[in-house]
C-alpha positions as CSV (number, residue, x, y, z in Angstrom):
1,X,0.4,7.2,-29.1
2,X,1.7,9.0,-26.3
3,X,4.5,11.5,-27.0
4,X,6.5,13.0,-24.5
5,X,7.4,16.8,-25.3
6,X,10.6,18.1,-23.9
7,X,11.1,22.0,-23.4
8,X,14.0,22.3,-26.5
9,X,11.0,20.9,-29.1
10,X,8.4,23.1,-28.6
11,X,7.9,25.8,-31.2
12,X,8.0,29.8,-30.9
13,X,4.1,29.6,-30.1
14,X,3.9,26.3,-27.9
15,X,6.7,27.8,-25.5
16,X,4.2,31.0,-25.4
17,X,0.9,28.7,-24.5
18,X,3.3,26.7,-22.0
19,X,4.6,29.8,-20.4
20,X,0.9,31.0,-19.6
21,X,0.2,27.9,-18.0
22,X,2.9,28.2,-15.8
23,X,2.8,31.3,-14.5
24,X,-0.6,30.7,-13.9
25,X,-0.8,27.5,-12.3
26,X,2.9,26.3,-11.2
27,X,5.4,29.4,-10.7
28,X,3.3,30.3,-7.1
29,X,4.2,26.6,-6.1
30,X,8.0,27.3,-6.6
31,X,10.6,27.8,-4.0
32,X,13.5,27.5,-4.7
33,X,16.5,27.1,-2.0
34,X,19.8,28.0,-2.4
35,X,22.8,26.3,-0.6
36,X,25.4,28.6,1.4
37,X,26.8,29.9,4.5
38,X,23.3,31.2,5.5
39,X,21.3,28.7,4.3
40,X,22.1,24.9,5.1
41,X,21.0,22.3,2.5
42,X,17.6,21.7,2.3
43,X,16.0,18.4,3.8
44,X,14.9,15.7,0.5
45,X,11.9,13.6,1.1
46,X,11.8,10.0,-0.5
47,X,11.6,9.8,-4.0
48,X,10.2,13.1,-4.4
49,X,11.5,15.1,-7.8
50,X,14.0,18.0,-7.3
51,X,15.6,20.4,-10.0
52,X,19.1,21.1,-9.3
53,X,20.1,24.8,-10.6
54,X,23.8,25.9,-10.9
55,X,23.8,29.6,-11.0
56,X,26.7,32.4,-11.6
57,X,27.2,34.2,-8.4
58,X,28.0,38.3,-9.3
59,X,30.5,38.2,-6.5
60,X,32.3,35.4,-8.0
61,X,31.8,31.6,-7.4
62,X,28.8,29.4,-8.3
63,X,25.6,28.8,-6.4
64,X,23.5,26.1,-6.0
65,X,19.8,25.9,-5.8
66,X,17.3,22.8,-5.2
67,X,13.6,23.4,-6.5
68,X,11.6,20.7,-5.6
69,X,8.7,19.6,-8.1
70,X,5.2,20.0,-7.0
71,X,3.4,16.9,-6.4
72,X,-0.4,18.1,-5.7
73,X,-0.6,19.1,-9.0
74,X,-0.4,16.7,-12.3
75,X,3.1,16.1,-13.4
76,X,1.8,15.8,-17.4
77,X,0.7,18.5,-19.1
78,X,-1.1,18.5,-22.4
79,X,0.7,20.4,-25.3
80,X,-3.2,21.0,-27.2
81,X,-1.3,21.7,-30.3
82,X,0.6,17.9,-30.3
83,X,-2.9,16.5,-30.2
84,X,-4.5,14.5,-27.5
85,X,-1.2,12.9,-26.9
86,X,1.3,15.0,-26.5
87,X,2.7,15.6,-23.3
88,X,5.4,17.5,-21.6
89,X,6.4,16.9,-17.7
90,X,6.6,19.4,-15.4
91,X,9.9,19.1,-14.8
92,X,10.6,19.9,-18.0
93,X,8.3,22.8,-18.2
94,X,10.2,24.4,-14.8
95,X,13.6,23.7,-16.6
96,X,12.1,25.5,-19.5
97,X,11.3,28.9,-17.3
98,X,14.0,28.9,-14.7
99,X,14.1,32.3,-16.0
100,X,11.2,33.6,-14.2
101,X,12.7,32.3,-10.8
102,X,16.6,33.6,-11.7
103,X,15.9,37.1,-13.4
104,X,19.0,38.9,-14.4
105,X,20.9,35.5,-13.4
106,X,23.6,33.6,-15.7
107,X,22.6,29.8,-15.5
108,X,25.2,27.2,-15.7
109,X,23.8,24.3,-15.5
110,X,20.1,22.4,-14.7
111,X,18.9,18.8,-14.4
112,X,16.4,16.9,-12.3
113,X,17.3,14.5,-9.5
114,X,16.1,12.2,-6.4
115,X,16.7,10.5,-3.6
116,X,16.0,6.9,-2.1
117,X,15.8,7.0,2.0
118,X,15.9,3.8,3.8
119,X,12.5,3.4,5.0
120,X,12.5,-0.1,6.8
121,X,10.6,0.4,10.0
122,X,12.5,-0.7,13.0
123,X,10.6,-0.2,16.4
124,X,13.2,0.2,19.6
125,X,12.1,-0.2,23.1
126,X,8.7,-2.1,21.4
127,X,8.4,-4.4,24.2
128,X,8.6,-1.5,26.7
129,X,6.3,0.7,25.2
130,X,3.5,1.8,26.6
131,X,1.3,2.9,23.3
132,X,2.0,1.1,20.5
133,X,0.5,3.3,18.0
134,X,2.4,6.3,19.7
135,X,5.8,4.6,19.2
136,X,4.8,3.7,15.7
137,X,4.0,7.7,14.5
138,X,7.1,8.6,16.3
139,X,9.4,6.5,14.3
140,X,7.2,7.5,11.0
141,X,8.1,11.0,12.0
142,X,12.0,9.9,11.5
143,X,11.7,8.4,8.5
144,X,11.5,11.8,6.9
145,X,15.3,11.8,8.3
146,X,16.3,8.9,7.3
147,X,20.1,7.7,5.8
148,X,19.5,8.2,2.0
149,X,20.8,5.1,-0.2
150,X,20.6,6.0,-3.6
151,X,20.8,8.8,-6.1
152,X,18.9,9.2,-9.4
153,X,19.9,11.7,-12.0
154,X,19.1,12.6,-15.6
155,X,21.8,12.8,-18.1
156,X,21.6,16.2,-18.3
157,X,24.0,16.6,-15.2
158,X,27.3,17.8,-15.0
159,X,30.1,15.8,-13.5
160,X,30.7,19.0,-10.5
161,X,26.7,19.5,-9.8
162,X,27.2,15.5,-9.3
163,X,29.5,15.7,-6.9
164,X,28.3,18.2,-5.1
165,X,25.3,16.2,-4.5
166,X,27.1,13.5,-3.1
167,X,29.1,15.6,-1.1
168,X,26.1,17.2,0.9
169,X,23.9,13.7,0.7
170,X,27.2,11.6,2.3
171,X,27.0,9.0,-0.7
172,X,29.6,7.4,-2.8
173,X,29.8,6.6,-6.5
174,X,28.2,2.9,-5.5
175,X,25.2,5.2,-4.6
176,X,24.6,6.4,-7.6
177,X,22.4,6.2,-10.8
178,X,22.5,7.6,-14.0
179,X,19.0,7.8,-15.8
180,X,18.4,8.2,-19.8
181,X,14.8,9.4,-19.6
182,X,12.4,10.5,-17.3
183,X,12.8,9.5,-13.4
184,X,10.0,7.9,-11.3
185,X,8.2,6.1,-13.9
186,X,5.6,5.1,-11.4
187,X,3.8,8.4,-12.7
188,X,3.4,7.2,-15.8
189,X,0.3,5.1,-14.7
190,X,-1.2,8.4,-14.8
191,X,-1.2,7.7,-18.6
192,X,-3.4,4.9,-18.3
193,X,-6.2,6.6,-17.9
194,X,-6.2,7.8,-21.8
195,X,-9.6,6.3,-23.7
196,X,-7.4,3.9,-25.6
197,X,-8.8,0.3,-25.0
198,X,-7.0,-1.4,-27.9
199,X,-3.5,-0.7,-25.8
200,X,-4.8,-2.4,-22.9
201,X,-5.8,-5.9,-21.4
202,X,-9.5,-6.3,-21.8
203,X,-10.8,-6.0,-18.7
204,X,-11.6,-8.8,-16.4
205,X,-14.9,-9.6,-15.0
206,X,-15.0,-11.4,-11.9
207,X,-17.6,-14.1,-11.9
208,X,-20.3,-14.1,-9.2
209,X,-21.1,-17.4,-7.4
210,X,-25.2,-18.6,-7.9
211,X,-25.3,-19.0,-4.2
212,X,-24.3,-15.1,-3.4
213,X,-25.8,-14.3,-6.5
214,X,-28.8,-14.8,-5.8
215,X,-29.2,-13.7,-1.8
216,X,-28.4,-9.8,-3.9
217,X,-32.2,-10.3,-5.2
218,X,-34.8,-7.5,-4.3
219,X,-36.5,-9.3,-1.5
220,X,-33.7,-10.8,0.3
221,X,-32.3,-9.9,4.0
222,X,-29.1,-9.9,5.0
223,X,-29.7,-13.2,7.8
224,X,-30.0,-14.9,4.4
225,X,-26.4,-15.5,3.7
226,X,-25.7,-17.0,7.4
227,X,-28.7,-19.4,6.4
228,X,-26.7,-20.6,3.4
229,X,-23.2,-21.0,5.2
230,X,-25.0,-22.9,8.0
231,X,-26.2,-25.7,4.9
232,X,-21.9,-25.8,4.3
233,X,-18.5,-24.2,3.7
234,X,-18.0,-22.0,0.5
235,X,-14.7,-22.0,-1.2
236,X,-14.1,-19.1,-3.1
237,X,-10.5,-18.2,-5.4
238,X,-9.9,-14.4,-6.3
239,X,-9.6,-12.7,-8.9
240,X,-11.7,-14.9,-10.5
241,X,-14.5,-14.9,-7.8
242,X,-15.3,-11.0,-6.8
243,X,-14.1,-9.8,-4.0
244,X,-16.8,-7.1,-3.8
245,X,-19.9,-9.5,-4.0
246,X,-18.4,-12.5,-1.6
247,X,-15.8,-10.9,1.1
248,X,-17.3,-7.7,1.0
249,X,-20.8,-8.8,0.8
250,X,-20.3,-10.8,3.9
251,X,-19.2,-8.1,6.0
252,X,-21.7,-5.8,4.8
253,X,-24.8,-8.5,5.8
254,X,-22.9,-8.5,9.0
255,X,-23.5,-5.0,10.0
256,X,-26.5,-5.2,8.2
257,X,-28.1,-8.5,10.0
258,X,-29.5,-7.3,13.2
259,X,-29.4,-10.9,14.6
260,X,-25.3,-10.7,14.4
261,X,-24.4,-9.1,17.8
262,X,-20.9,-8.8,17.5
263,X,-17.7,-8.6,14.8
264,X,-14.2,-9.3,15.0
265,X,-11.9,-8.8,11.8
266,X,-7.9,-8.7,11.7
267,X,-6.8,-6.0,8.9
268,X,-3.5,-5.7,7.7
269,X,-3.8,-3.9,4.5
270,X,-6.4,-2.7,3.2
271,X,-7.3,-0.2,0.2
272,X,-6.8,3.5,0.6
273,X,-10.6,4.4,0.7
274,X,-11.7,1.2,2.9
275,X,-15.5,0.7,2.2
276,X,-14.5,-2.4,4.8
277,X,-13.5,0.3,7.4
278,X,-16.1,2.3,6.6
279,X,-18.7,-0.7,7.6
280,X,-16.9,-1.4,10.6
281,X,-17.6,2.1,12.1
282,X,-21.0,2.0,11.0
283,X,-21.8,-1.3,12.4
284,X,-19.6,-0.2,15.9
285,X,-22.8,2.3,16.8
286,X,-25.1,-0.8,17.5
287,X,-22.9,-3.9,17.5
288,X,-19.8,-5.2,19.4
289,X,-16.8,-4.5,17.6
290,X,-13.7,-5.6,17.8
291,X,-10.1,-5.2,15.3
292,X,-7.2,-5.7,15.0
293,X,-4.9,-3.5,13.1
294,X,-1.3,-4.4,12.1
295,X,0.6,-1.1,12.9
296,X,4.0,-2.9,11.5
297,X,2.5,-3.8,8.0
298,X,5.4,-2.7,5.8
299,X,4.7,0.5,3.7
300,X,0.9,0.9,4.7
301,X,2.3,2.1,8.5
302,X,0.9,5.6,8.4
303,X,-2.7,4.2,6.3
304,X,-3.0,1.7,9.1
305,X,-2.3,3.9,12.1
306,X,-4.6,6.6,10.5
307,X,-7.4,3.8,9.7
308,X,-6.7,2.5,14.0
309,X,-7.7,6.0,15.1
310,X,-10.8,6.2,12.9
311,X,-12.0,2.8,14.5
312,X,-11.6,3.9,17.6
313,X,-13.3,7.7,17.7
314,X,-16.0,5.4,15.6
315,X,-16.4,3.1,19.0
316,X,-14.8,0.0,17.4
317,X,-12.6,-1.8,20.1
318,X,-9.0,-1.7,18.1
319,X,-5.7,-3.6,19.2
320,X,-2.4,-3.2,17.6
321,X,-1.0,-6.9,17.3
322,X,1.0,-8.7,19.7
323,X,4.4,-7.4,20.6
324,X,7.6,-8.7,18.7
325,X,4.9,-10.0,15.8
326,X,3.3,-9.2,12.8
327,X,-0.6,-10.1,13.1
328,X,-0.3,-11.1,9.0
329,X,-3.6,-13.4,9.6
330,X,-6.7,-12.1,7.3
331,X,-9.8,-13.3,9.4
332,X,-13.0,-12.0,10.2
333,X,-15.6,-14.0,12.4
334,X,-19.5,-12.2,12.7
335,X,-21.1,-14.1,16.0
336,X,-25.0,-14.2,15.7
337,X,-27.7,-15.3,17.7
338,X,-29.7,-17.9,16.1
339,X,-33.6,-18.6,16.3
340,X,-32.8,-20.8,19.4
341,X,-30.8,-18.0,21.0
342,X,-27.8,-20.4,20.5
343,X,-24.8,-18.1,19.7
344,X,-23.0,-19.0,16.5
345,X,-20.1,-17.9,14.5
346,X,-19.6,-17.4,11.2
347,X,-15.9,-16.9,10.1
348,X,-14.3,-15.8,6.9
349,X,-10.3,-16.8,6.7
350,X,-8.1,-16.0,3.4
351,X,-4.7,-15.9,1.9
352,X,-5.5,-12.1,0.5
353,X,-5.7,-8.6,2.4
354,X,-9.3,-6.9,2.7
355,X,-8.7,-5.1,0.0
356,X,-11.4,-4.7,-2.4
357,X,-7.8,-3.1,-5.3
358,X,-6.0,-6.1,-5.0
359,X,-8.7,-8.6,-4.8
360,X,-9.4,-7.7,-8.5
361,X,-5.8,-8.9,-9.3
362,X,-3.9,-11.2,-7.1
363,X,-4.9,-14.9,-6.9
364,X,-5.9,-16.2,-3.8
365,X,-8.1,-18.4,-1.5
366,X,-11.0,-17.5,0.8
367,X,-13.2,-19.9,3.1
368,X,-16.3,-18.7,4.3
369,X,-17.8,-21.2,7.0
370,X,-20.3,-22.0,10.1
371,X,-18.2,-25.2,11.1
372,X,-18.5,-25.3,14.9
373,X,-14.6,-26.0,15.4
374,X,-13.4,-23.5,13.7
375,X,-16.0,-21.3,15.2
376,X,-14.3,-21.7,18.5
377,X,-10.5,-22.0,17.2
378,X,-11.4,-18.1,15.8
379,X,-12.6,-17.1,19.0
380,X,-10.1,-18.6,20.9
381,X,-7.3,-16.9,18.2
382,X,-9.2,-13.5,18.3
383,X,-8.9,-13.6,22.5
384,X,-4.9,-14.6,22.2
385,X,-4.6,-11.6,19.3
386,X,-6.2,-9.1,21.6
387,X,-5.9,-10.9,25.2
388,X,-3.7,-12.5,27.6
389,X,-4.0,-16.4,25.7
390,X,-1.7,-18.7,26.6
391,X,-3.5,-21.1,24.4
392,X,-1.2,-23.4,22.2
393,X,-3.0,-25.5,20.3
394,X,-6.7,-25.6,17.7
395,X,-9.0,-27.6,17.2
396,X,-8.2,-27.0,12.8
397,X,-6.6,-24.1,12.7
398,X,-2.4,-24.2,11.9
399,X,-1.2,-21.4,13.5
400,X,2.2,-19.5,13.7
401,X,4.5,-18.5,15.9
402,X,2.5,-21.8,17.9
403,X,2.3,-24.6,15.9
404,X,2.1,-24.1,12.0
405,X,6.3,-24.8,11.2
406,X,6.3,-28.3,12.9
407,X,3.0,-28.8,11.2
408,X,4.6,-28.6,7.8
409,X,7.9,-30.4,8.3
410,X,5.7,-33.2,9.8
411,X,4.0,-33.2,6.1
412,X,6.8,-32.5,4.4
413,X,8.1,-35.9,6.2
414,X,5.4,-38.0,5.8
415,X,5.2,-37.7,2.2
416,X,9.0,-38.2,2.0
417,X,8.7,-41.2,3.6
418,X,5.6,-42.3,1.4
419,X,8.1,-41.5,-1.5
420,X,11.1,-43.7,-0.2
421,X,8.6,-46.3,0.1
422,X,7.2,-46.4,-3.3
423,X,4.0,-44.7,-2.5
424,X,1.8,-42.1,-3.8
425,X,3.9,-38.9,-2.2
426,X,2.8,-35.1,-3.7
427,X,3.4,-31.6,-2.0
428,X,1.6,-29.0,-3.7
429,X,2.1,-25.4,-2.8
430,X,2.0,-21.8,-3.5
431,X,4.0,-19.0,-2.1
432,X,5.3,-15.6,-2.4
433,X,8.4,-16.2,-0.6
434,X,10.1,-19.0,1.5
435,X,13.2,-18.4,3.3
436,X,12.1,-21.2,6.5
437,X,15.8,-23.1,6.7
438,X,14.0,-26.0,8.3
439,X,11.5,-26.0,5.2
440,X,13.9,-25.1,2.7
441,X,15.7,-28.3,3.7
């Protein structure tokens, strides 16, 4: 259904209606940089779009000129007169009017290009460091600087525009990629959103279990889900189960239950527009709160450090994870005084991220639970997390760095040996990645 328009196919009129749009909308965004002695080349950032210009100097020579594409504004544009579907990119609507940014100027040559930066985080001096979260938006300041790896082009580039790209980017030929069609098709989820439901999956509906279903009546109180968990342990497996009416619903009965006088939670991604977070510093104005926040998730860096200092100016108390670790745990624990004035906790501990996006597609595993040991493993995990804790060992809880590897080669074992012995022996297990020599072998 979708058709993508490029700048060569549009008629006499469409190329008029294009042009209007534009000058009105895109031509103030432009800036285009040129490349010589007074002006160095400019600085790319990661996987942004950039048109590369060639232009004919009038002192002799060529000149070259980066315009990067704007990204606050859509990058497809409907042609009306294609239909509903027709599109053109904006790329190709700046290569189609490089004219009104090169008056009176011969062009030789145009084409659209990017860049790949490395962007693994690596934190020096960590252990020395006085603020974590200072060391971590320093070193997300240099990624904006750092060594590129890889080179996209169209096919619309010239073999001397080429290597002058890879002359002022330092790559070689090994570096490069050469692209028949559009670059960074991640934008293309933008045409999704078109009203065209036979083209897509039908949309899941998560099932809600009868036991939270029915604490969401009109005359229920928050208290009333603790009562349930107290009877026993529910097991719950997204994305069949909703995220939004079991994890989500527990938190928010957390803040919500005045009996629960305190909440501790460990967040290491979450969703861009946290309705989790958003609880948290609601609940911080009459509760005790406490969280953890992985500074060093990969990729959600900046979101997490941004989502720290919101927690805090909200009153939460907010760690950053231990030094030399990732904190990849997803826990949360809600500890309530009961009508004894007995202090009990209720935990919630999952294979998936408090993330309300991905819990609506990725398969995991959540326990939610008043079980007295684990109660007290979670508070003595939450005090190691955010404490001094030279604790070792749980009650139930398998924990790494302390005691989870040996806990699985000791399994691994036994039912090896039940195996050699003619016995009933099964390992079951799911995994997004294992690269553990000791459990490999």
């Amino acid at each position: 259904y979708q058709r993508r328009v490029r700048g060569a196919d549009l008629s006499l009129e469409e190329q008029a209606t294009m042009r209007d749009y534009y000058i009105r909308r895109v031509f103030p965004l432009m800036t285009p940089l040129v490349v010589d002695a007074g002006h160095p080349f400019p600085n790319l950032s990661n996987l942004s779009l950039n048109v590369a210009v060639l232009l004919e100097h009038d002192r002799g020579g060529n000149r070259f000129v980066r315009i990067k594409v704007p990204t606050r504004i859509p990058r497809w544009i409907h042609v009306n007169s294609r239909g509903p579907f027709g599109l053109i990119s904006m790329e190709e609507l700046i290569l189609a009017n490089l004219d009104t940014l090169f008056p009176n100027t011969p062009i030789i040559s145009a084409s659209v290009f990017r860049v790949t930066r490395h962007y693994d985080l690596k934190l020096e001096g960590e252990d020395d460091a006085h603020n974590l979260l200072e060391l971590i938006k320093s070193e997300l300041l240099k990624r904006r600087f750092a060594p590129m790896v890889r080179l996209e082009y169209d096919s619309q580039m010239n073999q001397s525009m080429l290597s002058l790209l890879l002359l002022h980017l330092h790559l070689s030929e090994t570096d490069v990629y050469k692209i028949d069609g559009p670059l960074g098709l991640a934008d293309l989820f933008e045409l999704c959103k078109f009203n065209l439901p036979h083209l897509k999956y039908e949309p899941w509906i998560p099932r809600i279990p009868d036991v939270f279903a029915n604490l969401k009546g009109r005359y229920s109180h928050p208290g009333d889900l603790f009562h349930v968990l107290r009877k026993g342990d529910i097991l719950v497996q997204h994305p069949y189960v909703s995220f939004t009416s079991t994890v989500q619903f527990f938190i928010e009965c957390a803040v919500q239950d005045p009996k629960v006088l305190a909440i501790k939670m460990s967040i290491y991604r979450t969703s861009s527009s946290s309705a989790l977070v958003k609880a948290l510093c609601e609940a911080a104005l009459h509760k005790e709160v406490s969280v953890l926040v992985d500074l060093k998730a990969s990729g959600d860096e900046e979101q997490n450090a941004r989502y720290a200092r919101m927690l805090e100016e909200a009153g939460c108390h907010v760690s950053y994870g231990l030094v030399g670790l990732k904190t990849h745990a997803k826990i949360a624990m809600a500890v309530r005084e009961e009508e004894d004035g007995v202090l009990r906790e209720y935990v919630h501990i999952s294979t998936g991220n408090y993330n309300a996006s991905t819990g609506d597609v990725y398969v995991d595993m959540a326990l939610f639970s008043s079980n007295v040991d684990l109660g007290r493993d979670m508070c003595d995990l939450f005090n190691y997390l955010t404490g001094y804790n030279h604790i070792n060992s749980f009650r139930r809880l398998i924990s790494a760095p302390m005691s989870m590897r040996e806990t699985f080669v000791n399994l691994i074992c036994r039912e090896a040996e039940m195996a050699k012995r003619g016995l009933p022996a099964t390992i079951l297990a799911i995994m997004n990645g294992l690269d553990e020599k000791r459990i490999v072998q």
